[in-house]
N, C-alpha and C positions, 0 to 999 in steps of 0.2 A: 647180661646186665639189664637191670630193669629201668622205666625213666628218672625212678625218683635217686638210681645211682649216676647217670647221666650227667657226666662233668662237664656239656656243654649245653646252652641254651638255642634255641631256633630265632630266627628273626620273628616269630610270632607269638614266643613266649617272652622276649623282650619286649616289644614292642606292647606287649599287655602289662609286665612290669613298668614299665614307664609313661604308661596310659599316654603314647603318643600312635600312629600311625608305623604300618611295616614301612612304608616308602620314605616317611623318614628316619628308621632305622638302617634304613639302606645307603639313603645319602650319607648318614655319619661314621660307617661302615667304608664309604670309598673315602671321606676327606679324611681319614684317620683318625677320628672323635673316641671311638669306642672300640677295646681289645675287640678285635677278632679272627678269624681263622678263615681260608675261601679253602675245601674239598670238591675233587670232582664240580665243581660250579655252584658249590652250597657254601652256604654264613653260617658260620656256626660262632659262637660267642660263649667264652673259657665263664666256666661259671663264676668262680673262687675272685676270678680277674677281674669279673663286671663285679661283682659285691666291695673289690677293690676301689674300682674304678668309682662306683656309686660313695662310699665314707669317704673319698679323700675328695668327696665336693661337700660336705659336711662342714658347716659353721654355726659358731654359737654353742650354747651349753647345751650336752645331750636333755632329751623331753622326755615324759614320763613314756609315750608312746614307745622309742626307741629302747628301752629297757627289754631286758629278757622277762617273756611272759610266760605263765608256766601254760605247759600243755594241756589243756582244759579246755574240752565245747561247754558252754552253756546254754542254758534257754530252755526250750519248748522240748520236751519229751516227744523223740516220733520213734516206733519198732522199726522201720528200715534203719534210720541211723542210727540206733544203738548197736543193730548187730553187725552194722557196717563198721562202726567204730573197734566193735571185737577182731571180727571176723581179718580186716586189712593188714594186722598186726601196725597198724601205724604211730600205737604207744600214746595214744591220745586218751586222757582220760576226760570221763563224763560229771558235768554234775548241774542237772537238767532238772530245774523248778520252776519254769514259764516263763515265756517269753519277757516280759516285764523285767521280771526278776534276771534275767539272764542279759538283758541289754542293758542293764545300771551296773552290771557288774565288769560287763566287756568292757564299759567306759571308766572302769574305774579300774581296770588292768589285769583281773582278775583270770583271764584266758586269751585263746589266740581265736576264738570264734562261736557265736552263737546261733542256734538253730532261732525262729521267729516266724508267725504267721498271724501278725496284726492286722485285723479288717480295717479297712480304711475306705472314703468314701468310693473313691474314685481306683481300689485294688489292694494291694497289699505290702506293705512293709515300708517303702519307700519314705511316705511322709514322714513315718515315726523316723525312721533314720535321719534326714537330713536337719531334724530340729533339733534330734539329741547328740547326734555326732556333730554337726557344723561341718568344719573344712578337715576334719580329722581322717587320717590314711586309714579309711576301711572304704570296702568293698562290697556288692552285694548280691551275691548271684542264686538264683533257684536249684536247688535242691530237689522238689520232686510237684505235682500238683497231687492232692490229696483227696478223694472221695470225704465227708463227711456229715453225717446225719444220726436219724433216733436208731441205737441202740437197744434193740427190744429180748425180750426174751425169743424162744426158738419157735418162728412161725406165727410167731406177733399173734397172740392168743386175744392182745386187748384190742386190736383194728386201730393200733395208731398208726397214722395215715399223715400228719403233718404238723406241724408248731400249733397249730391253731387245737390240736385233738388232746394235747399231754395234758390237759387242765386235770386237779383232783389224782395224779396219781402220783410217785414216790419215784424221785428225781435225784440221781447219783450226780454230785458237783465238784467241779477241781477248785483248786486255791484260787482265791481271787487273783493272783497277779498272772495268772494264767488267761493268755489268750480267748483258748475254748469258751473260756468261762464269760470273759464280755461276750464275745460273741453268741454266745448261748443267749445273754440276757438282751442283749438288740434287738437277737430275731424273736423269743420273746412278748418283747413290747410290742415290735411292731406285727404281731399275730393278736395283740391286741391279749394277751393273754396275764392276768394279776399275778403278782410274784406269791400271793399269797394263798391263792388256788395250790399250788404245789406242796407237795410234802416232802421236803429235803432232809435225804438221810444225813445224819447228824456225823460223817465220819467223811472228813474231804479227802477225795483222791487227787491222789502229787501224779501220778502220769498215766496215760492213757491208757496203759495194762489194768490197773488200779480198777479204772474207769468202768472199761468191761467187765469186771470182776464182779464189780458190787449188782451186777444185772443178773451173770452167772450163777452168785450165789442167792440170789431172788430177795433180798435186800431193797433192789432197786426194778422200778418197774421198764425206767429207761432212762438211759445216757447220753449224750450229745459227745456222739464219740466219733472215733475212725472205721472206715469201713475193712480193712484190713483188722483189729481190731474183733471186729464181729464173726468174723470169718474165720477168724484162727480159734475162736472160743465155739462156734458156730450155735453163735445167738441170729436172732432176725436184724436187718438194719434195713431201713429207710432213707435211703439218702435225700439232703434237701440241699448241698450247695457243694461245688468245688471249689478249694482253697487253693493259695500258693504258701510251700514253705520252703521258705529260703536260708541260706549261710550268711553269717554276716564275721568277714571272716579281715585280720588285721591285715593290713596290706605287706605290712614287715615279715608278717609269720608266713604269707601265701607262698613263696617259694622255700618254705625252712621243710627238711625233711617230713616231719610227722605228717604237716597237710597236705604238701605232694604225695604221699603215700595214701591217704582216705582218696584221695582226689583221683588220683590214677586208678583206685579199686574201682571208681563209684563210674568209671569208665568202659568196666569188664564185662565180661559175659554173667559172673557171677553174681554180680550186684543185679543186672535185670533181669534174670530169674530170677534171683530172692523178690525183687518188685513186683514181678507177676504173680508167684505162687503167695505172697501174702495178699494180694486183690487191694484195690482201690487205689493204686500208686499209675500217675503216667510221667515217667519220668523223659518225654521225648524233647523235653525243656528244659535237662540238667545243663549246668553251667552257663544259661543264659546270663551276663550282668546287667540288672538293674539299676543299679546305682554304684556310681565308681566316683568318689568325692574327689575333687581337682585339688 
């Protein structure tokens, strides 16, 4: 039996559902608060029983949140989690337009989670989430950190060497409501570089695959891409910054089979070889929470 068939919860996967402390999981646990089980000197907690236990403290009219969402990541396009989405069998379908696009839609109920790697001053994701969710039950945990920089053709024939050097040449761009893409244009500016120096190919790429493509097929002289990415197409990259991209994922859906299932893959041996052999992934920070709304 695998965990996501697991009909019982641990004190520490409770106690993350309930965004309280294990100890007092434990105190409620002895004064009789919450079904559980004592084995061999272990808590264990009937799943079916706490989801019981959890609706029947349920008042007021059900919220749009509590509705059934269909199974859907949104957001930012990244090659690990698409083929982690395949590969887990967890029945999760994909439909990834940028991060922007992908968090208006998480808040409008549209999936159980969205991928995101919004620059912000002070890191990443965070801010954007707590102005646009408010006190809404989502969560927010890292997924993977991400190499990203220029995109060149193979053995960077031009000597691009940094933001400040892409001036005058022919520059592959994702959709604007795509992350990459502001962030392409910050670092940009602050390289002190005219938007009009550039020659932007006229064909926008939706995801990162796209991205590298239009380099590939010599289209584009460089991309502001992923370094996994450039490796799998084996063009040149330049890297200039590490990103964090993280899940932002409903708190209702985080223990619902499909994302126990991604969740427990992205736990495996399989998932961090796929991380290694695609290059630019350090995934030694998966499942950190960043943000857990009260």
């Amino acid at each position: 039996m695998t965990a996501i068939d697991e009909p019982y919860l641990t004190t520490r996967e409770l106690a993350e559902l309930l965004r309280i402390k294990e100890r007092k999981v434990y105190d409620m646990a002895t004064n009789g608060e919450v079904p559980c089980v004592r084995v061999v000197g272990k808590l264990l907690f009937p799943r079916d029983e706490i989801r019981r236990w959890i609706d029947a403290s349920r008042s007021g009219p059900v919220s749009p949140g509590q509705r059934v969402l269909p199974c859907t990541v949104l957001g930012s396009h990244d090659p690990l989690l698409d083929w982690a989405l395949r590969e887990s069998g967890s029945t999760l379908a994909a439909f990834m337009d940028g991060s922007v696009d992908g968090l208006h839609r998480l808040a409008r109920g549209e999936g159980v989670a969205c991928g995101t790697h919004i620059h912000e001053s002070d890191g990443w994701n965070v801010g954007t989430v707590q102005n646009q969710f408010d006190n809404k039950p989502v969560v927010l945990v890292e997924f993977a950190r991400r190499s990203r920089g220029l995109i060149v053709a193979a053995e960077n024939p031009l000597g691009l060497t940094s933001m400040s050097s892409i001036a005058g040449h022919r520059v592959a761009r994702r959709q604007q409501g795509a992350a990459s893409q502001q962030l392409f244009e910050y670092l940009q500016r602050e390289a002190g570089v005219a938007p009009d120096s550039l020659q932007s190919v006229t064909d926008l790429a939706r995801t990162e695959d796209e991205l590298g493509m239009q380099v590939f097929d010599g289209r584009a002289d460089l991309a502001f891409g992923l370094a996994s990415v450039a490796t799998r197409l084996r063009l040149g990259f330049v890297p200039q910054l590490e990103e964090r991209f993280d899940l932002l994922v409903w708190r209702q859906s985080w223990f619902e089979p499909p994302m126990q299932k991604l969740l427990q893959f992205m736990a495996g041996d399989a998932f961090a070889a796929k991380a290694k052999s695609l290059g630019g992934y350090d995934i030694s920070g998966q499942g950190t929470v960043h943000f857990n709304a009260p």
